[in-house]
C-alpha positions as CSV (number, residue, x, y, z in Angstrom):
1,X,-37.3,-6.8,-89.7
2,X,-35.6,-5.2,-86.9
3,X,-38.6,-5.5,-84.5
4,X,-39.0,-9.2,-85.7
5,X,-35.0,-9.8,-84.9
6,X,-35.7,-8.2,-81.4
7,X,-39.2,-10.1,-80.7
8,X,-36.6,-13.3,-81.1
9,X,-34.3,-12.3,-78.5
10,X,-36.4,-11.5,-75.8
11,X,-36.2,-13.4,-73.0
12,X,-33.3,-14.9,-74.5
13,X,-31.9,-17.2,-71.4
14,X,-30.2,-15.2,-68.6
15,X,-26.4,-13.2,-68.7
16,X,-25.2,-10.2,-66.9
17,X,-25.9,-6.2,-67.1
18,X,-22.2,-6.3,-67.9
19,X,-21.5,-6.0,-71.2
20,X,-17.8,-7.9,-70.5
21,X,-19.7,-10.9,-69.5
22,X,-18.9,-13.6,-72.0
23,X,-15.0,-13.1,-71.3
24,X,-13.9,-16.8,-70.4
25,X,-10.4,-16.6,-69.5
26,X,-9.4,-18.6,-67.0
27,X,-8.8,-17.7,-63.2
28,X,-7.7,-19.6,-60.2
29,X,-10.7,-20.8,-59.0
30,X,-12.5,-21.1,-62.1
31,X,-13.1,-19.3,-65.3
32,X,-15.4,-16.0,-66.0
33,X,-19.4,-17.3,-66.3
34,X,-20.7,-17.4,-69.9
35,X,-24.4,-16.4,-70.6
36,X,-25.1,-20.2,-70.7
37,X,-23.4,-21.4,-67.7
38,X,-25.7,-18.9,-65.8
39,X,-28.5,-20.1,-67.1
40,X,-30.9,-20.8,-63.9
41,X,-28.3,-19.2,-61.5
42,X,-28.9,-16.0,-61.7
43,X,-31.6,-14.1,-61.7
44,X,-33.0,-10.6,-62.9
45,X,-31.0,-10.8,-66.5
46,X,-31.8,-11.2,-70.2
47,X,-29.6,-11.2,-72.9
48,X,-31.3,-8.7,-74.7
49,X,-28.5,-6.2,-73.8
50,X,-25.5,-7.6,-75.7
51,X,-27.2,-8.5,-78.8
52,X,-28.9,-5.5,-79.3
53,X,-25.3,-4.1,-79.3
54,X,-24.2,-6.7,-81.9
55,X,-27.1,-5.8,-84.2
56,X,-26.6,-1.9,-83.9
57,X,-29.8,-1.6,-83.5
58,X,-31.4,1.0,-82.2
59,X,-33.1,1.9,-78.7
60,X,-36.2,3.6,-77.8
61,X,-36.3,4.3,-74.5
62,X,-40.0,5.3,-74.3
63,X,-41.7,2.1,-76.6
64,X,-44.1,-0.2,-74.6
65,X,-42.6,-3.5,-75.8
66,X,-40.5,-4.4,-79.0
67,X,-42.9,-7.2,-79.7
68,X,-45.9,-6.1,-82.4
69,X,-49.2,-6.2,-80.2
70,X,-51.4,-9.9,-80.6
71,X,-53.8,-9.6,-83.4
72,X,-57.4,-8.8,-82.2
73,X,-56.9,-8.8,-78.7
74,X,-60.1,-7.8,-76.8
75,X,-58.5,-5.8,-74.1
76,X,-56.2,-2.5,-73.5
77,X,-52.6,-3.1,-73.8
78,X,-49.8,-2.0,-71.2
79,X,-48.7,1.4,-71.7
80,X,-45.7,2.9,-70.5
81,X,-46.6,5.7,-68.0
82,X,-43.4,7.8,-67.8
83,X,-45.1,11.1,-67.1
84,X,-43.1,11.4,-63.9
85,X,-43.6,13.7,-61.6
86,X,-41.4,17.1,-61.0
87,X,-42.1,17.6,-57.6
88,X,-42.8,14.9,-54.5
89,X,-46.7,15.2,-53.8
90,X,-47.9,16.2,-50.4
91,X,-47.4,13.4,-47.7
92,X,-51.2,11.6,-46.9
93,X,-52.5,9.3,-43.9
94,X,-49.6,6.6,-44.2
95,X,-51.0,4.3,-42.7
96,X,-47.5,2.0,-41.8
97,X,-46.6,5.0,-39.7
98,X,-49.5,4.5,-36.9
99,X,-48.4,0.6,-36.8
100,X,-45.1,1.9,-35.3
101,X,-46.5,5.5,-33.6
102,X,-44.2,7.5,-35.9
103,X,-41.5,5.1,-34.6
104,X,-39.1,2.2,-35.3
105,X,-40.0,-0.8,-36.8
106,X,-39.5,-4.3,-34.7
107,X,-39.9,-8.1,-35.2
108,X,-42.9,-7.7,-32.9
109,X,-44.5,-5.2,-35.3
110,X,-43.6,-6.5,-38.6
111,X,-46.8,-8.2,-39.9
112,X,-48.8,-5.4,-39.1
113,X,-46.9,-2.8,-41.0
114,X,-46.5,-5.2,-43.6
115,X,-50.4,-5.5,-43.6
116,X,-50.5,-1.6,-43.8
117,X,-48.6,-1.3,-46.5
118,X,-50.7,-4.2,-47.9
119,X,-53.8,-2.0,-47.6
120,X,-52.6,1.3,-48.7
121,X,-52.1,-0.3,-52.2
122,X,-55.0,-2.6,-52.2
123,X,-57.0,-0.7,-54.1
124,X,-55.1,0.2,-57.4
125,X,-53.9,-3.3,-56.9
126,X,-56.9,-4.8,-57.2
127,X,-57.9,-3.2,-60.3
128,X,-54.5,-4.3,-61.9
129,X,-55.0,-7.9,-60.9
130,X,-58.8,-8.4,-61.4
131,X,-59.8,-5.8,-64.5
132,X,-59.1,-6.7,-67.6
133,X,-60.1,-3.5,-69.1
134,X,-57.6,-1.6,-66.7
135,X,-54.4,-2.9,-67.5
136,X,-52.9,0.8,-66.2
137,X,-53.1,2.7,-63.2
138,X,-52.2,6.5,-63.6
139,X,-51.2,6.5,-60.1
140,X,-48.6,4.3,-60.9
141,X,-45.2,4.8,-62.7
142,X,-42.6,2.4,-64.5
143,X,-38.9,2.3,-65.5
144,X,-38.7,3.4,-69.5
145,X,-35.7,1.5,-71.1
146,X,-37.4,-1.8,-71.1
147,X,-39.2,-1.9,-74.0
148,X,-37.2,-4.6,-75.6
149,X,-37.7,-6.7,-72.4
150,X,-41.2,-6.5,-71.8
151,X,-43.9,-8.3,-72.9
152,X,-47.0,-6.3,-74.6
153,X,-49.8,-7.0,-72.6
154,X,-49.3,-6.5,-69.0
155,X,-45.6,-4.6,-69.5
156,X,-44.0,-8.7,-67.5
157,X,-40.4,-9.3,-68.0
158,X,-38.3,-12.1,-67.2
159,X,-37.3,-12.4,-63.4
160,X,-36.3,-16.3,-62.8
161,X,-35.9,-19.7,-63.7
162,X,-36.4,-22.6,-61.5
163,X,-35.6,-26.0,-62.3
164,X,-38.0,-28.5,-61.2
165,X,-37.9,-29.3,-57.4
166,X,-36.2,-25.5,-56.4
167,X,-39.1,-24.8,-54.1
168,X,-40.8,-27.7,-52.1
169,X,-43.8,-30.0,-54.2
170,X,-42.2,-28.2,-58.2
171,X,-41.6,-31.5,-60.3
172,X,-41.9,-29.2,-63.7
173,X,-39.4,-26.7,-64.6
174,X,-41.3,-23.1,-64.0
175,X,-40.2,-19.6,-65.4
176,X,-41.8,-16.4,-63.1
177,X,-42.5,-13.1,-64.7
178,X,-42.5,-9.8,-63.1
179,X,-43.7,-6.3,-63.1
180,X,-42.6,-3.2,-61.1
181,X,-44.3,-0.4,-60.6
182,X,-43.2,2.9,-58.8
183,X,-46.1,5.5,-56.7
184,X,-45.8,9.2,-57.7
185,X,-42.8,10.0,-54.9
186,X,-40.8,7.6,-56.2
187,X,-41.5,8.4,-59.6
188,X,-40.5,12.1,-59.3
189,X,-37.0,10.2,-58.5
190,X,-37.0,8.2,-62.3
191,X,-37.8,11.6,-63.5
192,X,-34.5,13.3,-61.4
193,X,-32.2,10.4,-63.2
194,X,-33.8,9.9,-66.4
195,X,-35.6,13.0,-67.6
196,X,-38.8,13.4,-69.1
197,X,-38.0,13.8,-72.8
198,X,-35.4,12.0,-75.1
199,X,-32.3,13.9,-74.0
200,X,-32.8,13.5,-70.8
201,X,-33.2,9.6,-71.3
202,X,-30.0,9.6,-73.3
203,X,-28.4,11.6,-70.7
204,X,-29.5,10.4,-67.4
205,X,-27.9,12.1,-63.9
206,X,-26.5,10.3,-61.4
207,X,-25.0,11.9,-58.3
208,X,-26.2,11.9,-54.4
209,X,-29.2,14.0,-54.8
210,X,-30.6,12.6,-58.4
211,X,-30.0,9.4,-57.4
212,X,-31.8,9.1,-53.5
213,X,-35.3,8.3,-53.3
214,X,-38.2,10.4,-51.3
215,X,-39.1,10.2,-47.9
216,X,-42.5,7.9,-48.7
217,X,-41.5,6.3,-51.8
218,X,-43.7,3.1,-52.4
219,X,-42.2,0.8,-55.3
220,X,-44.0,-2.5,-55.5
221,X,-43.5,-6.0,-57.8
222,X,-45.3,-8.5,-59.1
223,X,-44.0,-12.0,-59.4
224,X,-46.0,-14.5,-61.4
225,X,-45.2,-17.7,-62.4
226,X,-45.6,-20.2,-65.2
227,X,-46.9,-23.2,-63.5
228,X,-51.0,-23.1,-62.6
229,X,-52.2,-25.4,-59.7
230,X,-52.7,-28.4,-61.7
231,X,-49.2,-28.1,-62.4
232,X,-47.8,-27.4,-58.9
233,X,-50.6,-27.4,-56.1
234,X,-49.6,-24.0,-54.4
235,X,-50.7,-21.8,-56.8
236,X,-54.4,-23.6,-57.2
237,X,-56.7,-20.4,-57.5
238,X,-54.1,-18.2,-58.1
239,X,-55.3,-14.6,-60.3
240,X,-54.2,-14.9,-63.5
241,X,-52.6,-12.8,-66.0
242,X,-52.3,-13.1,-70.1
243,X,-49.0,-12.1,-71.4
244,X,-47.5,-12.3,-74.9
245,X,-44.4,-14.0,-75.3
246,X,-41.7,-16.0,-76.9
247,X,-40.9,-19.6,-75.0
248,X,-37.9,-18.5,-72.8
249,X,-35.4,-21.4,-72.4
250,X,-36.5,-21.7,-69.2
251,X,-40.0,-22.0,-69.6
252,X,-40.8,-25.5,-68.0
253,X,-44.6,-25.2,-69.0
254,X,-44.4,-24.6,-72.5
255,X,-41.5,-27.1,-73.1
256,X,-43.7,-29.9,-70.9
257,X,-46.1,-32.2,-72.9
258,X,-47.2,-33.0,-69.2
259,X,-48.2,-29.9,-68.5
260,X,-51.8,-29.5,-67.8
261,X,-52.2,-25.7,-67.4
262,X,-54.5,-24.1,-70.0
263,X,-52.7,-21.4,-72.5
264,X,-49.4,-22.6,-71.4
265,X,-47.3,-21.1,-74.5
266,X,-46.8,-24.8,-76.1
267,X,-47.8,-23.0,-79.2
268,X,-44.6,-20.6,-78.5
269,X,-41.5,-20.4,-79.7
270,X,-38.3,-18.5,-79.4
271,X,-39.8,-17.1,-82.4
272,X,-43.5,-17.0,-82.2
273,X,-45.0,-15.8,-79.3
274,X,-47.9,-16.5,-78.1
275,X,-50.4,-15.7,-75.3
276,X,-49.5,-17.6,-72.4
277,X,-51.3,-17.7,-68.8
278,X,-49.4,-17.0,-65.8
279,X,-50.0,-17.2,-62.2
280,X,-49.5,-14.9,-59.1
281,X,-47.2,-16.0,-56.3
282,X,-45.2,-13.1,-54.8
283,X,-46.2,-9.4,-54.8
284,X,-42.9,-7.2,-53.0
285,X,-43.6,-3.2,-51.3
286,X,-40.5,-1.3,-50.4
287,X,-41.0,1.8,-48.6
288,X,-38.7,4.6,-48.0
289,X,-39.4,5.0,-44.4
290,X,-36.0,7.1,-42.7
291,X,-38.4,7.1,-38.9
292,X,-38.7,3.2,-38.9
293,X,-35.2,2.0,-40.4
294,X,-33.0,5.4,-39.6
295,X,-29.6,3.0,-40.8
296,X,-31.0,1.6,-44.2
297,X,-34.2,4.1,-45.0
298,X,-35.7,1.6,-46.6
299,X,-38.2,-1.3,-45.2
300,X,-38.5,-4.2,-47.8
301,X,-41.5,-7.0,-47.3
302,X,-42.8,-9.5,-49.3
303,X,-46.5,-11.0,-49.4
304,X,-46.7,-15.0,-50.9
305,X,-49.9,-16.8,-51.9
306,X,-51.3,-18.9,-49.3
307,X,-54.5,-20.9,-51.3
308,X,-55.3,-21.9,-47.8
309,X,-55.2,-18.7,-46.5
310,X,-59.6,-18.0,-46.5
311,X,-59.7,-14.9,-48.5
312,X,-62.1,-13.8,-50.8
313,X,-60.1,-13.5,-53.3
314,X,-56.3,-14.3,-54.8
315,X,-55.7,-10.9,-53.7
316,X,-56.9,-11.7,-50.0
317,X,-54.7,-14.5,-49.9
318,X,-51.7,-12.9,-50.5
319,X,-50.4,-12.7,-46.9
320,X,-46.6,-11.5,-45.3
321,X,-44.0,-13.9,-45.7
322,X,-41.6,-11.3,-43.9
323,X,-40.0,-8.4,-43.7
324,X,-36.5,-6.9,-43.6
325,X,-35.0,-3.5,-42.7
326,X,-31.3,-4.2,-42.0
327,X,-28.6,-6.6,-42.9
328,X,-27.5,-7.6,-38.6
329,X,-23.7,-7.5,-39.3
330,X,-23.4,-8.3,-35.9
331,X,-24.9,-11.8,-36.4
332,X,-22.4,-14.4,-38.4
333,X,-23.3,-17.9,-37.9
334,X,-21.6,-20.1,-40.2
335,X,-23.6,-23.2,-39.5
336,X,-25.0,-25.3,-41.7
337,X,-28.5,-24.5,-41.0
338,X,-27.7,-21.2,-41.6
339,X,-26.0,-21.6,-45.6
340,X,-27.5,-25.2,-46.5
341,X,-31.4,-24.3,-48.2
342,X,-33.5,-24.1,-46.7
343,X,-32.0,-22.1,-44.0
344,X,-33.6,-22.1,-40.9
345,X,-34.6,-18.6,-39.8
346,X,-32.6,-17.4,-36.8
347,X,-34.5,-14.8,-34.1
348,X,-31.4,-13.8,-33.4
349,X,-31.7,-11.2,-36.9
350,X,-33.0,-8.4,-35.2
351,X,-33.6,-6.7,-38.7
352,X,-35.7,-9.0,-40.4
353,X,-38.9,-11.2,-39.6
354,X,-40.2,-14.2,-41.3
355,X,-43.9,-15.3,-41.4
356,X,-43.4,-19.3,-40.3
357,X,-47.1,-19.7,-40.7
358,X,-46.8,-19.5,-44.5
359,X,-46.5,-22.1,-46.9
360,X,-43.5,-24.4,-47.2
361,X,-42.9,-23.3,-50.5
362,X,-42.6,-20.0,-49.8
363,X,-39.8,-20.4,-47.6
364,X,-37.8,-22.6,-49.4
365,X,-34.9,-19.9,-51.2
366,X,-34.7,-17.7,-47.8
367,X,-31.4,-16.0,-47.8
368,X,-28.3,-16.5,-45.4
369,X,-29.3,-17.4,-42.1
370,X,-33.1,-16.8,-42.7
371,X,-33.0,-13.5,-44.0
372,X,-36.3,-12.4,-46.1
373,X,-36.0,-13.6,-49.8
374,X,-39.6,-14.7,-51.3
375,X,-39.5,-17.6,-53.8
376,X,-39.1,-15.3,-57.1
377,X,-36.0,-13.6,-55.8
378,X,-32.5,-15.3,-56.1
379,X,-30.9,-15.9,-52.7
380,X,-30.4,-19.2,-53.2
381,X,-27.3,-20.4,-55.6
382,X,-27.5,-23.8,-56.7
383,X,-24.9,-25.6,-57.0
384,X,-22.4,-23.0,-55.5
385,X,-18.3,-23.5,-54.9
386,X,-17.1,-21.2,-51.5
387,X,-13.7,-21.4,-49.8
388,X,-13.0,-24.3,-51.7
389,X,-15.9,-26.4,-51.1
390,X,-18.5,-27.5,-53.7
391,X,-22.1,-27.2,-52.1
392,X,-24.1,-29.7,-54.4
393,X,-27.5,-28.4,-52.7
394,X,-26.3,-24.8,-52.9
395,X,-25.9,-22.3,-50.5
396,X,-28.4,-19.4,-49.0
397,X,-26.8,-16.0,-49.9
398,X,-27.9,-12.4,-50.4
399,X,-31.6,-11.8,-49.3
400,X,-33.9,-8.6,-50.9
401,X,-32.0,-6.3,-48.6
402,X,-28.5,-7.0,-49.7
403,X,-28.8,-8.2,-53.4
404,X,-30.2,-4.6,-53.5
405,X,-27.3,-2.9,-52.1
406,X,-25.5,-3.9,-54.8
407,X,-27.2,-0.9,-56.7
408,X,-24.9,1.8,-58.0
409,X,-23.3,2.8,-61.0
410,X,-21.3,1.8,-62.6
411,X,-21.5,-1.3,-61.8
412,X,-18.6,-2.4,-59.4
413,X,-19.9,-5.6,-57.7
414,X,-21.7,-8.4,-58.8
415,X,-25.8,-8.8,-57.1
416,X,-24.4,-11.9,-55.3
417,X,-21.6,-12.0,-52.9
418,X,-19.4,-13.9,-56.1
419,X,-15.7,-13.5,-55.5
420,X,-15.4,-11.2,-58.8
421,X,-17.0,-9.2,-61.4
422,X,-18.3,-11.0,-63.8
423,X,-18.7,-14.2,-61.7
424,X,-16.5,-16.9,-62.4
425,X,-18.2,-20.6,-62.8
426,X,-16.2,-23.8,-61.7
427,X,-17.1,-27.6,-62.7
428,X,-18.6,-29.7,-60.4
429,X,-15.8,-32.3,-59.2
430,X,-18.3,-35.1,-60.2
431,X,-19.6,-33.5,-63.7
432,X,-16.9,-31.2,-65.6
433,X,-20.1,-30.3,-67.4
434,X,-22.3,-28.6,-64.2
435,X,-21.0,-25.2,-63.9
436,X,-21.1,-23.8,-60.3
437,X,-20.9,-19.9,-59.2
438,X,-17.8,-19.2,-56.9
439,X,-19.2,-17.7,-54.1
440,X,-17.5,-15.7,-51.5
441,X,-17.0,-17.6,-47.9
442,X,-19.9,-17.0,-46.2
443,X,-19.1,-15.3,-42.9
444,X,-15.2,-13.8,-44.0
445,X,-15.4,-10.1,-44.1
446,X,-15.5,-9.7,-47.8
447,X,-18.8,-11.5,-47.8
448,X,-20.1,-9.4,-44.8
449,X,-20.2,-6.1,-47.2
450,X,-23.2,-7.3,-48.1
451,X,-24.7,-7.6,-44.9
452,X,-24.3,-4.5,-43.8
453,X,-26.9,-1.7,-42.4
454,X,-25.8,1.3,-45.1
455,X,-27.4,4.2,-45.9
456,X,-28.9,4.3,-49.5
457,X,-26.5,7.1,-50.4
458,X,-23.6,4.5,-49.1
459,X,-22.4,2.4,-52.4
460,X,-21.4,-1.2,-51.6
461,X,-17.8,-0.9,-54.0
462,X,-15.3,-1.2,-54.5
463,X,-13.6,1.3,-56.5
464,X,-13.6,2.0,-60.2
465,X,-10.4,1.4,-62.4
466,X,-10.1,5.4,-62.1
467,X,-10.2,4.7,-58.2
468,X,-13.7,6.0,-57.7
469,X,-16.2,5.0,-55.7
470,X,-19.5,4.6,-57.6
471,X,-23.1,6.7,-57.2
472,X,-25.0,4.4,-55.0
473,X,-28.1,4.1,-56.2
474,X,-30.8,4.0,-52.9
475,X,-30.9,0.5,-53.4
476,X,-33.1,0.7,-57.0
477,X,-32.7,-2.6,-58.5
478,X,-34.2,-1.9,-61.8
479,X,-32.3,0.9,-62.5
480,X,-29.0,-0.2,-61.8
481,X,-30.0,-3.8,-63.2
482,X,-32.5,-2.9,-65.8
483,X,-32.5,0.4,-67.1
484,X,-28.7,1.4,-67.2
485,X,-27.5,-1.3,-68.9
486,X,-30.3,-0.5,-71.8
487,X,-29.0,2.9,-71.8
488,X,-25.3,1.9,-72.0
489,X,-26.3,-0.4,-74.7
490,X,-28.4,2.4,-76.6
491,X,-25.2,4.6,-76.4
492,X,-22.8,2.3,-77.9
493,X,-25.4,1.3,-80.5
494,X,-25.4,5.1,-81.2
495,X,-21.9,5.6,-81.3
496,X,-21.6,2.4,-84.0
């Protein structure tokens, strides 16, 4: 009954990794967000986290997926690979660090490290994307804690929700799933937090050392999405992916009776899953690279599909949409073009280079001034409120780089530059029924701590009630957003 009771609320709309998020008591500029009213705002959370608390149910930190495997499936099933590693393998050919001689990174050779990086996973990649019969890679690692997240067949959890006409030619609602994946040197780091046994998962470390990633670490994502190309003309000979699932509210396809996609979860419901196609429009690498980006560590880039791009295959089409290795606090421009979507990229960010060869879609949610955010990712807040003023088409905020320097624990600051934690919502002044997220004013300095060029061991803040500062977290998304806020809930379920 209890995995039935689960299998319902996965993928149960979106909410916060804070367990205080449905507080709703009102605020100067606007009350604390509800679950519902951001629905579509935000990305990167489920619900599951709160009402596995309400349930007391318990939390296994090492289960594939809470949802009972489909019945005679012809494949292998995703399986958890939390073996990590104790110690950081010996360094090989890296084939990034020859693109910039053992040397810094630069807008001028951006694409060809990105391509490098591109190549040096290629090859497990493929096998991932194109064999059915190799749904797992024993090179590659994942996050435990988000069993009751993940779907069972390829291990995809919810990342977004886009209403129709978010990204340029979308005229059907469209959900995108995701899947992250960590080499052996950043593994060895999952193992350093979370242990490799049961006690170690219910007692996870975080301090300076635990908590930093190794020189080398390679942690990429896959982002696919719900619509196929008859559905929305980008993604036309896509790769495709089965996954088992409930219809998430979002869901555009499997709520659409004009949806022409095959498997497209209309059988679903928030009950019943069933196997639903999705398509591949986004793949992200991060690489720990101190030599290239000494103030950050960390290089983030992001490849986008391109169906015009003259590849072989869906995998050859995937080509750099950008890359991003600093936040340029030194560059504020409050113009329009740089907060109204889309942005128009500015050269003038030193730390970051966009691809404007790739599709339009692609760079339709870029972050604050042009800064790399690919299409899955959430940079874009629609609408938004900031400084007073309501921006019906949204505004461009935190790209990859500086929605993950939010990272630490506990959990001090919201993934957005909001003006508190939780985020507060505010009507519309046209619709006291459209909700809009009360952003900080882009440009003013408290909005600028996001934009910054920290060290992973630097947490963005700001203190705890206990005035502490929090463990920052090397800029590990899924941890901070994902995993920790499974564990919390697994300790309080315990303690019930």
């Amino acid at each position: 009954m209890k995995r039935m009771i689960l299998m319902m609320l996965m993928f149960c709309s979106l909410t916060v990794c804070l367990i205080s998020c449905t507080d709703s008591s009102s605020t100067n500029d606007g009350s604390t967000a509800t679950i519902k009213e951001l629905h579509r705002k935000v990305p990167f959370f489920t619900s599951v986290v709160d009402d596995l608390i309400e349930l007391n149910t318990a939390i296994d930190p090492f289960v594939n997926s809470t949802i009972p495997a489909p019945q005679k499936y012809p494949y292998p099933l995703f399986a958890l690979n939390h073996a990590y590693p104790v110690s950081v393998p010996a360094p090989v050919n890296l084939p990034w660090k020859k693109v910039t001689n053992n040397g810094l990174i630069t807008q001028a050779n951006s694409e060809k490290y990105v391509l490098a990086l591109k190549e040096y996973v290629s090859e497990d990649m493929k096998k991932l994307i194109f064999d059915k019969k190799m749904p797992n890679n024993k090179n590659w690692f994942q996050s435990i804690w988000l069993g009751a997240e993940r779907e069972p067949v390829h291990g995809m959890y919810v990342g977004s929700g886009f209403p129709a006409g978010t990204l340029t030619d979308q005229t059907l609602d469209l959900t995108t799933y995701v899947y992250t994946l960590y080499d052996k040197t950043a593994a060895q780091t999952l193992g350093n937090i979370w242990g490799r046994d049961l006690n170690g998962a219910m007692n996870p470390v975080f301090n300076k050392a635990s908590s930093q990633y190794a020189e080398g670490s390679v942690i990429v994502k896959f982002s696919f999405v719900t619509s196929c190309g008859s559905d929305w003309s980008p993604m036309t000979n896509t790769a495709i992916w089965e996954i088992y699932a409930p219809v998430n509210s979002s869901n555009g396809s499997a709520h659409s009776k004009t949806s022409k996609c095959k498997n497209n979860g209309s059988g679903a419901s928030d009950k019943t899953p069933v196997i639903t196609n999705v398509y591949m429009m986004q793949f992200d690498i991060i690489v720990k690279d101190s030599v290239a980006a000494p103030d950050t560590g960390w290089v983030f880039s992001t490849l986008v599909y391109d169906k015009d791009a003259g590849g072989k295959d869906a995998w050859d089409n995937m080509v750099p949409l950008g890359a991003t290795w600093g936040g340029n606090p030194d560059v504020i421009n409050t113009k329009p073009g740089a907060i109204t979507p889309p942005v128009t990229v500015n050269p003038a960010l030193s730390e970051n280079w966009i691809n404007l060869n790739t599709p339009l879609y692609t760079r339709s949610t870029l972050g604050w001034d042009g800064r790399l955010s690919g299409p899955n990712d959430g940079a874009v807040v629609t609408p938004a409120w900031a400084g007073g003023k309501y921006y019906h088409k949204g505004i461009a905020t935190a790209g990859c780089l500086a929605c993950h320097s939010s990272a630490q624990y506990p959990m001090t600051s919201f993934l957005l530059p909001t003006t508190s934690l939780p985020p507060k919502v505010k009507a519309a002044p046209d619709d006291p029924n459209t909700k809009a997220l009360v952003m900080l004013v882009p440009g003013s300095k408290s909005w600028m701590q996001y934009f910054q060029s920290n060290a992973g061991t630097k947490p963005l803040g700001p203190k705890t009630a206990k005035g502490e500062l929090p463990i920052a977290l090397d800029y590990d998304m899924v941890t901070a957003f994902k995993a920790v806020p499974m564990w919390q809930a697994a300790v309080k379920s315990q303690n019930k």
